[in-house]
C-alpha positions as a LaTeX table, in Angstrom:
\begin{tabular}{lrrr}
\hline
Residue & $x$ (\AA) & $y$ (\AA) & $z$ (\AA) \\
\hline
Unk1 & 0.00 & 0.00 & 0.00 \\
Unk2 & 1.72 & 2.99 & $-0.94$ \\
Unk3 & 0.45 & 6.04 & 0.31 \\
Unk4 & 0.11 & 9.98 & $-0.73$ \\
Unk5 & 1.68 & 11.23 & 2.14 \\
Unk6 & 4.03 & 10.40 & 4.63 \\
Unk7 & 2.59 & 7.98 & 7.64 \\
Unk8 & 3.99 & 8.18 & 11.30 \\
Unk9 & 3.34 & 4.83 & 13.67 \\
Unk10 & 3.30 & 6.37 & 17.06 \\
Unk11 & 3.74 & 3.12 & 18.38 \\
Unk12 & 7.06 & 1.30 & 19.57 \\
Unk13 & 4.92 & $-1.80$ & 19.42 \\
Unk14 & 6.98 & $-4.62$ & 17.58 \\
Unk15 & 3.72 & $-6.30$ & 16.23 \\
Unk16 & 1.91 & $-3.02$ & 15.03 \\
Unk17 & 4.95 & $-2.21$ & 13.07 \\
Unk18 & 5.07 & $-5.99$ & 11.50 \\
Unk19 & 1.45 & $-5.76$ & 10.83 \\
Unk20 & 2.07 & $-2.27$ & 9.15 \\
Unk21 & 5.12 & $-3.56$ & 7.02 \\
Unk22 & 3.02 & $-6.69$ & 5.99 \\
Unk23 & 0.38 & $-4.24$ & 4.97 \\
Unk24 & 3.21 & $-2.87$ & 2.44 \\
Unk25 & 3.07 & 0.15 & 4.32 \\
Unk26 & 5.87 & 2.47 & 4.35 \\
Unk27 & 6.20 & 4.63 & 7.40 \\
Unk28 & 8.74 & 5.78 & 10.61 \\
Unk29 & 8.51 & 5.41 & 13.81 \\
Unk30 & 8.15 & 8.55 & 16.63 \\
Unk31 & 6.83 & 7.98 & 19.53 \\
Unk32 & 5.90 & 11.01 & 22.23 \\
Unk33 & 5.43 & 10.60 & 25.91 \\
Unk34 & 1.48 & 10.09 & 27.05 \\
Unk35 & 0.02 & 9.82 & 30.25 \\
Unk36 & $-2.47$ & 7.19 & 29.34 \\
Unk37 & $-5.23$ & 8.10 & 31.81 \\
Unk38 & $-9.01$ & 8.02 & 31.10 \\
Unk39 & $-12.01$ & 9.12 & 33.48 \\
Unk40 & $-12.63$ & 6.39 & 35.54 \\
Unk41 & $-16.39$ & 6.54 & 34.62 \\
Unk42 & $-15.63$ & 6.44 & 30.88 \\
Unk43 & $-17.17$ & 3.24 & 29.35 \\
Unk44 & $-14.47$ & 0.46 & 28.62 \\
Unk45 & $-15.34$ & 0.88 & 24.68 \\
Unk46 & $-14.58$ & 3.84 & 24.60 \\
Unk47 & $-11.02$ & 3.79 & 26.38 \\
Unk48 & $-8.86$ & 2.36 & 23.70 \\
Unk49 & $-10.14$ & 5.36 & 20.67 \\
Unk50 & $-9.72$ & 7.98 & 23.65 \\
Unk51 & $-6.02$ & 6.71 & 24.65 \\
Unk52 & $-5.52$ & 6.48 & 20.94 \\
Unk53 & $-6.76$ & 9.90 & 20.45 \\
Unk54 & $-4.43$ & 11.17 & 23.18 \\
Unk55 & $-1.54$ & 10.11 & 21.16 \\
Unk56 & $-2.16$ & 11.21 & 18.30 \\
Unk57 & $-2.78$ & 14.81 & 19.77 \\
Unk58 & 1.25 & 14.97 & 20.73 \\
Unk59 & 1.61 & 15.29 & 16.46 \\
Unk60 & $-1.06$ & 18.25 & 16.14 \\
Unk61 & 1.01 & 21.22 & 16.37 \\
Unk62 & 3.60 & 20.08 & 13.94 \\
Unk63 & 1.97 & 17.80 & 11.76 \\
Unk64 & 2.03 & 19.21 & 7.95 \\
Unk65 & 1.13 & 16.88 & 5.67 \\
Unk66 & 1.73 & 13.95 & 7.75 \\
Unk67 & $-0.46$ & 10.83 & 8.61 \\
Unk68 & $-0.17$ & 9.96 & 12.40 \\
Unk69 & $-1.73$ & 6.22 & 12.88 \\
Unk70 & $-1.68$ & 5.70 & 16.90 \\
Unk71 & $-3.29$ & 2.80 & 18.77 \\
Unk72 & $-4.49$ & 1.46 & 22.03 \\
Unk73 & $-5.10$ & $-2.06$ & 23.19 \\
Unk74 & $-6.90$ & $-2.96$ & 26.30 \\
Unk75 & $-8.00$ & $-6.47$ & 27.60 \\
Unk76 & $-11.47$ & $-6.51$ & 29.47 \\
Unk77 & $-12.39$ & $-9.43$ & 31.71 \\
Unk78 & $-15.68$ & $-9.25$ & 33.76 \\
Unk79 & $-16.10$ & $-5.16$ & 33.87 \\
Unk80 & $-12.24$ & $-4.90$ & 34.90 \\
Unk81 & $-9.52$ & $-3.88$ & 32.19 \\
Unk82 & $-6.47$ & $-5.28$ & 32.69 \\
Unk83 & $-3.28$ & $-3.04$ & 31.38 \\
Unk84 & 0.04 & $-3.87$ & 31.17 \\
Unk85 & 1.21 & $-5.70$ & 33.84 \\
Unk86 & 4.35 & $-3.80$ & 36.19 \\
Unk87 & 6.03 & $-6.95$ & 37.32 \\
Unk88 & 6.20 & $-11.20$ & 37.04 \\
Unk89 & 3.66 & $-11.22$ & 39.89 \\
Unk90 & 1.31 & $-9.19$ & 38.09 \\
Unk91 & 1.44 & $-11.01$ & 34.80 \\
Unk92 & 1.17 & $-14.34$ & 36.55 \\
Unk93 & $-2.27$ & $-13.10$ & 38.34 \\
Unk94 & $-3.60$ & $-11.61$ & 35.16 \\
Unk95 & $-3.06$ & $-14.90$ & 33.59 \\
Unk96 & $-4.39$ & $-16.79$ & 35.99 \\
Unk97 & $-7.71$ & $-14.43$ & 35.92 \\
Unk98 & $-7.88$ & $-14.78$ & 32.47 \\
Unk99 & $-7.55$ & $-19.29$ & 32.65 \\
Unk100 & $-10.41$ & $-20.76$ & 31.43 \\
Unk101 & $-12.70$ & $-18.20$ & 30.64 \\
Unk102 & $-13.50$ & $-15.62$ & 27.89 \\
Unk103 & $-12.41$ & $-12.01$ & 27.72 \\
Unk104 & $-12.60$ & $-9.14$ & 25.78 \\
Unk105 & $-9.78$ & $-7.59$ & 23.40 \\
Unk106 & $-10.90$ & $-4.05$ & 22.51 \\
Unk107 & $-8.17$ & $-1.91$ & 20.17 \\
Unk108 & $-8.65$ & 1.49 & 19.19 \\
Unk109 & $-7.64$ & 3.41 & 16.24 \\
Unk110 & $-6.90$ & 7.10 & 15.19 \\
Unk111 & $-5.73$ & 8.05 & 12.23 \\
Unk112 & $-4.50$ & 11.93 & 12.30 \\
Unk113 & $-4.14$ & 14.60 & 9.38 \\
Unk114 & $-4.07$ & 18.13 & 8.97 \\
Unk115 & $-8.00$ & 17.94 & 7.69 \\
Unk116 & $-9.62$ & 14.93 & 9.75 \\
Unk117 & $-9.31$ & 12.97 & 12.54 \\
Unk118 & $-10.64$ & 9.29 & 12.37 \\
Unk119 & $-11.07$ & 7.51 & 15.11 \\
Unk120 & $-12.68$ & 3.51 & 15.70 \\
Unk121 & $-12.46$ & 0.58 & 18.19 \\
Unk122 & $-12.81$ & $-3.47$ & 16.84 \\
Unk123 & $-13.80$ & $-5.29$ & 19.91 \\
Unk124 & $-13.19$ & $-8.96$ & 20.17 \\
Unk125 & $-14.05$ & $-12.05$ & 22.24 \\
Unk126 & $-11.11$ & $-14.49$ & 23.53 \\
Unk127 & $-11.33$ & $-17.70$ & 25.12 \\
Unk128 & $-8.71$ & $-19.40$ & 26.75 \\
Unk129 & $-8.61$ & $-22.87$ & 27.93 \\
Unk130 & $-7.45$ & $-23.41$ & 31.89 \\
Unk131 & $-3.88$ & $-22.91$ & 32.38 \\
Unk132 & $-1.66$ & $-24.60$ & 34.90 \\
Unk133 & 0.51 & $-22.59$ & 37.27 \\
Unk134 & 3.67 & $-23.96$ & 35.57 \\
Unk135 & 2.74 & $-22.90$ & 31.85 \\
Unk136 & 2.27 & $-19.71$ & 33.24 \\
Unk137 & 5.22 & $-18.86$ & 35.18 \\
Unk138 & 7.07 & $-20.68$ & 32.29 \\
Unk139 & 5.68 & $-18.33$ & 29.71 \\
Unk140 & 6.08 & $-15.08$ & 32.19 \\
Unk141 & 9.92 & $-16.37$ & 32.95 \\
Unk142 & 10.37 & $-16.63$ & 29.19 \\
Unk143 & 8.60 & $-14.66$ & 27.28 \\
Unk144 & 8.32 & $-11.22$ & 29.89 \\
Unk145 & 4.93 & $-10.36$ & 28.76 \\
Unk146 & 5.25 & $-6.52$ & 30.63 \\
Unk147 & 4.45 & $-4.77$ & 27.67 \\
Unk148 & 1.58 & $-6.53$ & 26.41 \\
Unk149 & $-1.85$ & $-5.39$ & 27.74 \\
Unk150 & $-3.58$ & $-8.76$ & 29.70 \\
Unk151 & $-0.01$ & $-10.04$ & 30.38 \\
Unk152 & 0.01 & $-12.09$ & 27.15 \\
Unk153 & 0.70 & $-12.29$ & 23.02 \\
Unk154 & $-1.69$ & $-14.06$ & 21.31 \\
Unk155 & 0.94 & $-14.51$ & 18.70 \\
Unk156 & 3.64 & $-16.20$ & 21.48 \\
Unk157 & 3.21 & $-19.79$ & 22.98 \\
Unk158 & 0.84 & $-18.82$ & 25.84 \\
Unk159 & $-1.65$ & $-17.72$ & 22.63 \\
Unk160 & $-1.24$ & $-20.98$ & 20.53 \\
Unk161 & $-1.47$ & $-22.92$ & 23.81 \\
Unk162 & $-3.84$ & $-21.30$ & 25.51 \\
Unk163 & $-6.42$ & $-19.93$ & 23.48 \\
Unk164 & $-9.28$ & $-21.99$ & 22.26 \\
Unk165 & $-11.27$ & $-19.66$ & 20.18 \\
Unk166 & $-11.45$ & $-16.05$ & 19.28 \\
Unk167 & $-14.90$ & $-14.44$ & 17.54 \\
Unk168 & $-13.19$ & $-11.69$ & 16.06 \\
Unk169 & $-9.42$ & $-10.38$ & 14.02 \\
Unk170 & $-6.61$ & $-11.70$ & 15.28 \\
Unk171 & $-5.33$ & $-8.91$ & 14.10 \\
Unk172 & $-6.85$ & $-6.60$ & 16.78 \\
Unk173 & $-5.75$ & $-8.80$ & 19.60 \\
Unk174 & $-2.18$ & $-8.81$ & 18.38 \\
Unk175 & $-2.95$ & $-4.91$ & 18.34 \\
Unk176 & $-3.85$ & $-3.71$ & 15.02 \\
Unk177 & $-6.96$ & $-4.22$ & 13.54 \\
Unk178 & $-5.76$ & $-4.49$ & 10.47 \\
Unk179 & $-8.68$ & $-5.06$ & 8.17 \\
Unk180 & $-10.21$ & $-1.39$ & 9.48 \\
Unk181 & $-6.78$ & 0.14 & 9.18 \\
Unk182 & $-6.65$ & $-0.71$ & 5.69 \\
Unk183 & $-10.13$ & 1.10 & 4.55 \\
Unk184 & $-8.95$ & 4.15 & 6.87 \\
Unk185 & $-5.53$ & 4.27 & 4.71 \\
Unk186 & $-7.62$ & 3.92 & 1.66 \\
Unk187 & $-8.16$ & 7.11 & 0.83 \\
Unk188 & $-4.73$ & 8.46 & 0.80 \\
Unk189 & $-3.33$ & 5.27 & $-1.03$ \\
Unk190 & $-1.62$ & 6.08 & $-4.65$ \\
Unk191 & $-3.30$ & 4.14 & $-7.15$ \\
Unk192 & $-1.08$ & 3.96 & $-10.59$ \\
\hline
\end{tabular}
């Protein structure tokens, strides 16, 4: 996909910029310090579009012709969201919430330019199978899931292990939803 205009990922996230490169996207990386706080009384759909929103307004005041593509992933389980974990203790107990049961996956999108700002969520349903206390700790001690949101990669061997189904992208649990991303790009792609 080759675009107009020049697109910024304001995302250090390994698998958004895969997904992006798969996408035969061209773009750079720049990435500008967010507090990533929400009213606690906002509605969980909404968080992930507002935290992406907050990103992308770091690129307003110098944006020119620029496309800024920033994203947010959360992980929802009962009416709790569940963020990156801090430490090994917290992944393991996030994990362990998450065992045998279904969750939530909600991403959010905005795309950023000098005329529009487009923002969207893609909300899907996980379900993992139970999970033993060693493939946990094995997969926290390996794999350091701290800057995943839920405390796992759906894409690592905790996700091909562990989940039994998901009603939804995979794409927007590994943190892109690609397929909407795509149809926002759209309209600055060059077509020759």
């Amino acid at each position: 996909m080759q675009l107009t205009r020049p697109l910024v990922l304001a995302s250090n996230s390994p698998r958004r910029q895969q997904l992006l490169r798969e996408m035969g996207c061209t773009f750079r990386v720049d990435v500008r310090p967010t507090d990533e706080i929400f009213p606690a009384n906002m509605p969980v759909t909404e968080v992930p579009a507002f935290l992406a929103r907050q990103k992308a307004d770091r690129f307003r005041d110098d944006l020119g012709d620029q496309l800024v593509l920033c994203a947010d992933t959360i992980v929802v389980v009962d009416t709790d969201i569940l963020n990156k974990p801090a430490d090994a203790d917290e992944a393991v107990q996030m994990l362990r919430r998450l065992s045998g049961r279904p969750h939530r996956v909600i991403t959010g999108v905005c795309l950023l330019s000098a005329e529009e700002t487009v923002s969207f969520i893609d909300e899907v349903n996980v379900y993992f199978n139970p999970l033993d206390d060693y493939e946990i700790s094995s997969y926290v001690e390996k794999y350091r899931p701290f800057d995943k949101a839920g405390a796992y990669g759906v894409q690592e061997p905790i996700g091909m292990i562990g989940i039994q189904r998901i009603e939804g992208s995979f794409y927007t649990v590994m943190g892109l939803p690609v397929h909407l991303v795509y149809q926002a790009l759209k309209s600055y792609e060059l077509r020759v």
